[in-house]
C-alpha positions as CSV (number, residue, x, y, z in Angstrom):
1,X,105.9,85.7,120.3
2,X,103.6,84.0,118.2
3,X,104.5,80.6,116.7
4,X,107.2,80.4,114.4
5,X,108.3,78.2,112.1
6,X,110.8,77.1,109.6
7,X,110.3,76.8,105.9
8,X,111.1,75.6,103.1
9,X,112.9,78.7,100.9
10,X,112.8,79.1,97.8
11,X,116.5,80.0,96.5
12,X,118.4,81.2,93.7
13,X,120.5,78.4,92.3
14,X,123.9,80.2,91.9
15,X,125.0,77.2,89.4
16,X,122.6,79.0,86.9
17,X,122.9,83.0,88.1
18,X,126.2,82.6,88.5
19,X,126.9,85.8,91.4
20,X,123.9,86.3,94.2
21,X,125.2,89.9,94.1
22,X,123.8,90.3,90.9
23,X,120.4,89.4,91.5
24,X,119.7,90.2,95.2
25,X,117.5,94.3,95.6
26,X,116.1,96.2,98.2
27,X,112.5,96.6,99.5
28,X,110.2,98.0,97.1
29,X,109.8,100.8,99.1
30,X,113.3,102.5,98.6
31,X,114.0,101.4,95.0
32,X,113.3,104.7,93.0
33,X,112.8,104.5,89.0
34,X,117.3,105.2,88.7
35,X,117.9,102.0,90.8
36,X,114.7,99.9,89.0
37,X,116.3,100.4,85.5
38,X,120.6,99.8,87.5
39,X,119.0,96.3,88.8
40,X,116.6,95.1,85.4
41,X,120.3,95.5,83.7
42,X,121.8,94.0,86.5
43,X,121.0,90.5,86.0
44,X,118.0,89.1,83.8
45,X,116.9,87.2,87.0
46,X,117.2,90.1,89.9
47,X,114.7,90.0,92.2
48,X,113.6,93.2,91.2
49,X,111.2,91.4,88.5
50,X,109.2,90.4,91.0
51,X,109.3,92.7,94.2
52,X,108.9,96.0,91.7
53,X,107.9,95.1,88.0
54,X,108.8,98.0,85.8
55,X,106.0,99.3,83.6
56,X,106.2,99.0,80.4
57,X,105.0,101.0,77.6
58,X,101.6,100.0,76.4
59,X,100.7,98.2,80.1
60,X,97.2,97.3,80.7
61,X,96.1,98.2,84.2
62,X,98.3,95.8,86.7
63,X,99.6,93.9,84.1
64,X,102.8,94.4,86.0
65,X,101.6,92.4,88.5
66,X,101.1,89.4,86.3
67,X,104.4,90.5,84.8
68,X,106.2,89.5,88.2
69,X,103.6,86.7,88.6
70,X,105.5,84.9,85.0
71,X,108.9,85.8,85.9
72,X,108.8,83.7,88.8
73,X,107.1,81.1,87.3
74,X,109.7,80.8,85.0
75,X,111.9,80.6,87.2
76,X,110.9,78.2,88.6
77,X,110.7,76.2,85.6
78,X,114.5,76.7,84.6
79,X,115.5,76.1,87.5
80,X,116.8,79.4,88.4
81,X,115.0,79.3,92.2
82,X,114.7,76.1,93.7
83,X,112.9,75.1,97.1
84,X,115.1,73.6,99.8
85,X,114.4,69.8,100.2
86,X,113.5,70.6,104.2
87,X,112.5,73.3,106.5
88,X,115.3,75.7,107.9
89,X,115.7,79.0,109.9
90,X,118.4,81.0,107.8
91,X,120.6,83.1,109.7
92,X,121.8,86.3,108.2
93,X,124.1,88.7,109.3
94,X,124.2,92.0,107.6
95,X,128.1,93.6,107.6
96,X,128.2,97.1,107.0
97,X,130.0,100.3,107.8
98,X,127.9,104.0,109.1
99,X,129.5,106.9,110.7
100,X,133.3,105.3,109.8
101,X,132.9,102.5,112.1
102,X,131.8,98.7,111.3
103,X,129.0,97.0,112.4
104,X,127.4,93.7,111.8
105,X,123.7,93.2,112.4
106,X,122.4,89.2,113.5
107,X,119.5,87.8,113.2
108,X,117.5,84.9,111.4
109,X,115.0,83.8,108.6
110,X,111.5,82.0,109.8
111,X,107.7,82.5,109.3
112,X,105.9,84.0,111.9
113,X,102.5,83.2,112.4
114,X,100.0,85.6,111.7
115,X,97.8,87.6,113.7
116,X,95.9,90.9,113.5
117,X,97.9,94.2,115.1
118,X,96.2,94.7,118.4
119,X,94.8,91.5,118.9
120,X,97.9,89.6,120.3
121,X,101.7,89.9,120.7
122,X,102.9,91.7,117.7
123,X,102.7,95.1,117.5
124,X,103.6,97.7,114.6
125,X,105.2,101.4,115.6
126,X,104.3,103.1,112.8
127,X,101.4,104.1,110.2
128,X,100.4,102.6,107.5
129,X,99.3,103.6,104.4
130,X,96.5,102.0,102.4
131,X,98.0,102.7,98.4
132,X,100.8,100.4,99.3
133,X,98.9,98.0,100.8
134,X,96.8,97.2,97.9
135,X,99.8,97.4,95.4
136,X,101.2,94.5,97.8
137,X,98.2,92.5,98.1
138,X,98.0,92.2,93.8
139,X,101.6,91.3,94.2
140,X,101.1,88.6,96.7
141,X,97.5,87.9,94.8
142,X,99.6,87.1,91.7
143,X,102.8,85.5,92.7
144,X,101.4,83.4,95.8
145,X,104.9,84.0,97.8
146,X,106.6,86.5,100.3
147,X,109.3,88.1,98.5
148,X,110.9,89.9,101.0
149,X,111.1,89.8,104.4
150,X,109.3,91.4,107.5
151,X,112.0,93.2,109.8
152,X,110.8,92.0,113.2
153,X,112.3,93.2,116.5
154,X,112.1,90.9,120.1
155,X,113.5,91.2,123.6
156,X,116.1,88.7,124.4
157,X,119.1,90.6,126.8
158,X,121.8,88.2,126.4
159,X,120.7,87.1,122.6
160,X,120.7,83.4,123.6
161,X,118.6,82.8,120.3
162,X,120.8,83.8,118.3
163,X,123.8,82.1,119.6
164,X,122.3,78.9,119.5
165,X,121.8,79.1,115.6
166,X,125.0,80.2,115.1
167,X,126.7,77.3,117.5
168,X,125.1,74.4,115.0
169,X,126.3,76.7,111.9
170,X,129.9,74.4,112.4
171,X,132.5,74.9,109.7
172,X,129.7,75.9,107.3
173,X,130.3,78.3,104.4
174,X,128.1,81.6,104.3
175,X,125.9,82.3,101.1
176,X,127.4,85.7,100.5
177,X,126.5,88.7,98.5
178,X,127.0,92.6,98.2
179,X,124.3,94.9,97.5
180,X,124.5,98.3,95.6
181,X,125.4,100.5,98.9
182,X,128.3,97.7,99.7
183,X,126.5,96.0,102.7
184,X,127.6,92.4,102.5
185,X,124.8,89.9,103.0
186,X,125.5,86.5,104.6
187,X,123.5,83.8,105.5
188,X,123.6,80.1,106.6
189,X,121.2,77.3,106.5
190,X,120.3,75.9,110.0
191,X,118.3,72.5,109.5
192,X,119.4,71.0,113.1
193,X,115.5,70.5,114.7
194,X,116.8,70.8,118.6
195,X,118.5,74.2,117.7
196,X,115.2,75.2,116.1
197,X,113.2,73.8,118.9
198,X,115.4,75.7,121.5
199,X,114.9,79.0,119.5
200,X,111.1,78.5,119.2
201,X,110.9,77.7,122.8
202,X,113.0,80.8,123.9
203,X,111.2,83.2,122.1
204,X,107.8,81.7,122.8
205,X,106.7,84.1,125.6
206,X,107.9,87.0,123.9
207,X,106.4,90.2,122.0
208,X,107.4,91.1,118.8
209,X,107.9,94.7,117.1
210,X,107.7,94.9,113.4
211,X,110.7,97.3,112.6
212,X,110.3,97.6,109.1
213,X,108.0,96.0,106.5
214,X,104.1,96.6,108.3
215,X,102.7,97.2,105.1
216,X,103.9,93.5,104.0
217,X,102.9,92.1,107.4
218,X,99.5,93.5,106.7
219,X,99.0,92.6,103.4
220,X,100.2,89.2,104.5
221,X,96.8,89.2,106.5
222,X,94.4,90.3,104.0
223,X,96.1,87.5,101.5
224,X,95.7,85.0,104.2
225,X,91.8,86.1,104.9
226,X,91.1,86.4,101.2
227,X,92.4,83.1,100.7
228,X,90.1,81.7,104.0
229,X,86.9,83.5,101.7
230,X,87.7,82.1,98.6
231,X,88.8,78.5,99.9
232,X,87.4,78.3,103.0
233,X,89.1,78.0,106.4
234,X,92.6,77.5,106.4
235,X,94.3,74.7,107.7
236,X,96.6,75.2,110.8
237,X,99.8,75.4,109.3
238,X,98.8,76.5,105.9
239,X,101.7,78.6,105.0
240,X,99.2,81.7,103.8
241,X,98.5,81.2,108.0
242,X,102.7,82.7,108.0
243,X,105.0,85.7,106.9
244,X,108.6,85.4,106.0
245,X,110.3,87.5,108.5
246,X,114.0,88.5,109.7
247,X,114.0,88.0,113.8
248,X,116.9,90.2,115.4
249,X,117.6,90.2,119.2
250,X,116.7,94.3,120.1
251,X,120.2,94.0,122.2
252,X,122.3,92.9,119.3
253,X,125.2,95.6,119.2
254,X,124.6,96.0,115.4
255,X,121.1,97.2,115.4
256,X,121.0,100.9,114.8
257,X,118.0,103.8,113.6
258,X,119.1,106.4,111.9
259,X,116.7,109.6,111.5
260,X,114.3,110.8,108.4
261,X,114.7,114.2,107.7
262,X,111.6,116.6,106.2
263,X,111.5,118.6,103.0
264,X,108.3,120.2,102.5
265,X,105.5,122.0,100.1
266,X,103.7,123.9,100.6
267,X,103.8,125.2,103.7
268,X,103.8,129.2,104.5
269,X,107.0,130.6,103.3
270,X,109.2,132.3,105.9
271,X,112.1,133.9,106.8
272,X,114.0,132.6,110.1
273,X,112.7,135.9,112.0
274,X,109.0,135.1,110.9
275,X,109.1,131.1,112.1
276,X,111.2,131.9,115.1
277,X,108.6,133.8,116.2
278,X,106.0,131.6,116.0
279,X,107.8,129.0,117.5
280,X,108.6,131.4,120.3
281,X,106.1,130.1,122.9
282,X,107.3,126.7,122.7
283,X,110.4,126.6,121.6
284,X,113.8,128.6,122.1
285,X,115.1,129.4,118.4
286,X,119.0,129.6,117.7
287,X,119.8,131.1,114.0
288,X,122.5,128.7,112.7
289,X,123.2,130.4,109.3
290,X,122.3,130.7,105.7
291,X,125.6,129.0,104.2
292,X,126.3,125.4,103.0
293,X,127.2,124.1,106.3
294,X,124.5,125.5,108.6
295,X,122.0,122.3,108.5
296,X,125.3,120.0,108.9
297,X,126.8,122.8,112.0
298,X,123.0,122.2,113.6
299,X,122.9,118.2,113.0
300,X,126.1,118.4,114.9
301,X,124.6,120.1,117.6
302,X,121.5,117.9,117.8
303,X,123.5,114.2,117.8
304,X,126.0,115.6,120.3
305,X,122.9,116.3,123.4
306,X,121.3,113.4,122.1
307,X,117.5,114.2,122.8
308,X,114.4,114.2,121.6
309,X,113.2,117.8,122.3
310,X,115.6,118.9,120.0
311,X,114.7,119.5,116.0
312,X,116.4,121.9,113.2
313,X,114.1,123.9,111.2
314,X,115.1,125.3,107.7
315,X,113.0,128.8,106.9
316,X,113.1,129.1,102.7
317,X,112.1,133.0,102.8
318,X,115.8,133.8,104.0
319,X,117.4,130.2,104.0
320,X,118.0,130.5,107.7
321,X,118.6,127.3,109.7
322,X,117.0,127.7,113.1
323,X,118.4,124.9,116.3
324,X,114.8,124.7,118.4
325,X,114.5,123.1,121.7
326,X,111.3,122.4,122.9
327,X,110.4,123.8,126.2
328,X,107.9,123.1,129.0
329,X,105.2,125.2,127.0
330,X,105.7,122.5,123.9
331,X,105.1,119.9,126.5
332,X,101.5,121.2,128.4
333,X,100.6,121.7,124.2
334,X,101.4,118.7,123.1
335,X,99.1,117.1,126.5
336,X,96.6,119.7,125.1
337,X,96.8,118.1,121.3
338,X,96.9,114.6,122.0
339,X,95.8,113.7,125.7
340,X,94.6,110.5,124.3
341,X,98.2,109.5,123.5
342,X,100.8,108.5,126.0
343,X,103.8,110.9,127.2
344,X,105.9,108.1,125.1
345,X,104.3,109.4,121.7
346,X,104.1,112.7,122.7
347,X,107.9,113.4,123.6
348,X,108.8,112.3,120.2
349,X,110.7,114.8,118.3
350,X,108.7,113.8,115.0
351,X,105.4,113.5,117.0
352,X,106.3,117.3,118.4
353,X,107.2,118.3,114.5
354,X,103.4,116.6,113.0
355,X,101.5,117.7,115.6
356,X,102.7,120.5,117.3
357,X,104.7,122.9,114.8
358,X,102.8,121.9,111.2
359,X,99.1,121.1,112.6
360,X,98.9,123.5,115.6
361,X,101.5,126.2,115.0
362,X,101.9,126.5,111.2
363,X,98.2,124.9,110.7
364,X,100.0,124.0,107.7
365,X,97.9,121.3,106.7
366,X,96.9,119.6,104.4
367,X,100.0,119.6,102.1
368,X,102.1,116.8,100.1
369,X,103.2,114.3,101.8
370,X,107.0,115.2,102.4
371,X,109.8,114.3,100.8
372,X,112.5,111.7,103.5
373,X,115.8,111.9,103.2
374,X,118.2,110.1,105.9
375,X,121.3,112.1,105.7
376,X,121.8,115.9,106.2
377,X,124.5,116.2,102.7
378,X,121.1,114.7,100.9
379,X,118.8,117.0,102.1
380,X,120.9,119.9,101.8
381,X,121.8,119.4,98.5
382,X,118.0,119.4,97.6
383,X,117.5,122.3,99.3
384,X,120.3,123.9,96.8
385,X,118.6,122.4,93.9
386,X,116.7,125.0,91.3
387,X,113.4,126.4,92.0
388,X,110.2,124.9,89.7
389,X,110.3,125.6,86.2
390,X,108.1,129.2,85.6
391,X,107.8,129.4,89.1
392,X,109.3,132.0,91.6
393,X,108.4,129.6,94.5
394,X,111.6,127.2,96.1
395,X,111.0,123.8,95.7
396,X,110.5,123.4,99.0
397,X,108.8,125.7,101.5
398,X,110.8,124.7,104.8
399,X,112.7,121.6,105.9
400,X,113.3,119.6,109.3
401,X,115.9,117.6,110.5
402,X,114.3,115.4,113.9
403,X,116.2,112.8,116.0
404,X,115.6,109.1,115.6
405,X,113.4,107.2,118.1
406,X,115.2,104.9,120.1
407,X,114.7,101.3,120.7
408,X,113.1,102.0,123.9
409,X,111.0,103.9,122.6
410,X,109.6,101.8,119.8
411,X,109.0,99.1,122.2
412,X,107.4,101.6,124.8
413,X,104.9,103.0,121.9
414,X,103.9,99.6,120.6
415,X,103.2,98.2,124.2
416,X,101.1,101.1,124.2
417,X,99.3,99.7,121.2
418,X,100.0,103.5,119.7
419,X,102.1,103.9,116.4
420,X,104.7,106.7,115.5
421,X,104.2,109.5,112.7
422,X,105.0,107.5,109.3
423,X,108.9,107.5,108.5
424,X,109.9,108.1,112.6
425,X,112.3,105.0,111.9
426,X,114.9,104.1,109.4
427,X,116.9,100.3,110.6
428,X,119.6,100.8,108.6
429,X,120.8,98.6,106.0
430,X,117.6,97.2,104.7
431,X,117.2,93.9,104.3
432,X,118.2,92.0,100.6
433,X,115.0,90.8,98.8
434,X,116.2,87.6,96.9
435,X,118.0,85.9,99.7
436,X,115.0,83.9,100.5
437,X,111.2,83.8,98.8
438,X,108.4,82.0,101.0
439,X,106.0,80.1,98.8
440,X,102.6,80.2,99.8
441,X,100.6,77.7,97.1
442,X,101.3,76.7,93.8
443,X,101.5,79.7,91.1
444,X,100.1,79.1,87.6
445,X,101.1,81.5,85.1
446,X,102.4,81.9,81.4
447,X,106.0,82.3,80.7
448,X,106.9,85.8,81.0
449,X,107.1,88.3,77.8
């Protein structure tokens, strides 16, 4: 792993919030305008100020941005966040319940030194997309701190880093609070320098996989290189030179990927007959029904075998649900597609859906970007929604439910310097912007409005 360090945080004084509940969010990328305006009334201070500034009425161009940039330096002025007197790791166990049964996912707060994807040992498994990295780069540009944390991944089979953080926590009470799905978020504040030594060492020699947060990790490079051009070179241990990131052991019993599910537009419209058929050369097509239940009958089907070369397909000319499992044909096609890609990618059940059934089969590209959901109830019930005003088109053309990549194979693809189809992951629960904030130079700014 690349060096890593600890820091500083900047926290939330809870003598002056009064509950960290009230003023922790999610990552910018799953707050939708609904939960934006639940967490503003939240709490005058959630974190949601700065890691997704509403626009306002009237807004010059990114003047949201400067928005977030006054907040915090406001905070910082009441007193509301305050930076720890000395460096820690912060380890933070996320409690939560999936499925009816309770898990608790471990891990720990440092800063992770940067380096470039593909030019060391960390290494993204998915896409990227370059609209959210610029909207992060003016954040960062503005605020001068990492407000929420990259989700990184490493190999350690027995979790020894881990447990020696948590054997110099002693007697010491968590900082606790609940988000808006009822995940409880605890963390405590490990300053002891031979536990943090012995973690640093442990983890030196090894890789790690950024689970959740690449467009941050990236825009945490541009920042760092447009700070090197502006200033000149950085020193060493400049903390622009670091990301904030959550480190959790890839054997910890309470890490878990749930799928993404597709709702598409604009595809072909078809009835189940029409796309069974041509699917038929690579794929053996099961009708599951037209009712309520069939997309929940066939997610049943799909998490009981467990594999990959199984998807669900959803045909809006009839509403029939089809169960496909790819076959030896879908395999030589896929070698055929992509042979510059390795048998890891290409067994993918969302690699096999991109590539194989929309770009090849369908040639149903280009078309809007789809629409992720992570549970079958959601997507079916968007499938039920009412079709487009004055239009006699559903709102969506066809829908897919795929199977989630594995560990395995997100640290098989990334050794293979390849990345997944966007949205092939989804760690579940996301991590709590406002736990921590990494401050990477002094902030001027006005008050905010």
């Amino acid at each position: 792993m690349p060096n890593i360090l600890p820091f500083a945080a900047l926290r939330y004084d809870e003598r002056q919030i009064g509950c960290l509940s009230d003023v922790i969010a999610p990552p910018y990328d799953v707050i939708d305008p609904k939960l934006q305006d639940q967490l503003y009334d939240r709490h005058a201070a959630n974190a949601v100020r700065i890691v997704l500034n509403r626009r306002e009425l009237g807004d010059q161009p990114d003047q949201h941005y400067q928005r977030a940039a006054a907040w915090f330096s406001q905070w910082m002025a009441d007193g509301v966040l305050r930076q720890d007197s000395e460096p820690a790791f912060y380890v933070y166990n996320q409690q939560f319940e999936y499925a009816k049964q309770k898990f608790c996912r471990r891990g720990f707060i440092g800063t992770v030194r940067l380096e470039r994807f593909g030019t060391g040992n960390v290494f993204p498994h998915e896409e990227t997309h370059s609209v959210a990295k610029a909207d992060r780069l003016k954040l960062i540009k503005a605020c001068g701190i990492n407000c929420s944390q990259v989700f990184g991944l490493y190999p350690d089979a027995d979790n020894d880093a881990q447990f020696m953080l948590e054997a110099v926590t002693g007697d010491q009470a968590p900082i606790a609070a609940t988000d808006h799905l009822g995940v409880e978020h605890k963390m405590w504040v490990v300053r002891d320098k031979d536990a943090i030594d012995q973690v640093a060492s442990v983890l030196a020699d090894k890789p790690l996989f950024i689970a959740d947060g690449h467009h941050r990790y990236e825009t945490a490079c541009d920042y760092r290189d447009y700070l090197s051009q502006q200033n000149g070179p950085l020193p060493k241990n400049h903390p622009a030179n670091f990301v904030m990131t959550n480190m959790v052991s890839m054997s910890d019993p309470g890490l878990i990927i749930l799928p993404t599910h597709r709702l598409f537009e604009g595809t072909p419209i078809l009835t189940g007959n029409e796309l069974a058929d041509r699917l038929g050369d690579h794929f053996r097509c099961e009708k599951i029904g037209t009712d309520a239940g069939a997309a929940i009958a066939c997610w049943d089907l799909m998490e009981l075998a467990d594999r990959q070369n199984l998807m669900a397909v959803f045909a809006a000319g009839d509403g029939q649900w089809l169960l496909c499992e790819a076959t030896a044909k879908a395999a030589d096609a896929m070698r055929m597609i992509a042979p510059q890609l390795s048998e890891d990618w290409r067994s993918l059940g969302v690699s096999m859906l991109h590539k194989l059934v929309m770009e090849t089969i369908l040639q149903a590209t280009p078309h809007p970007e789809p629409t992720y959901v992570h549970t079958v109830t959601e997507l079916r019930d968007r499938l039920a929604s009412p079709a487009r005003e004055m239009s006699a088109e559903p709102a969506y053309t066809m829908a897919a439910l795929v199977m989630p990549a594995r560990i395995s194979d997100v640290e098989a693809i990334s050794l293979n310097q390849e990345r997944m189809p966007a949205k092939s992951t989804y760690f579940y629960p996301k991590l709590a912007s406002g736990l921590t904030f990494n401050r990477l130079y002094k902030c001027e700014s006005t008050a905010a409005k």
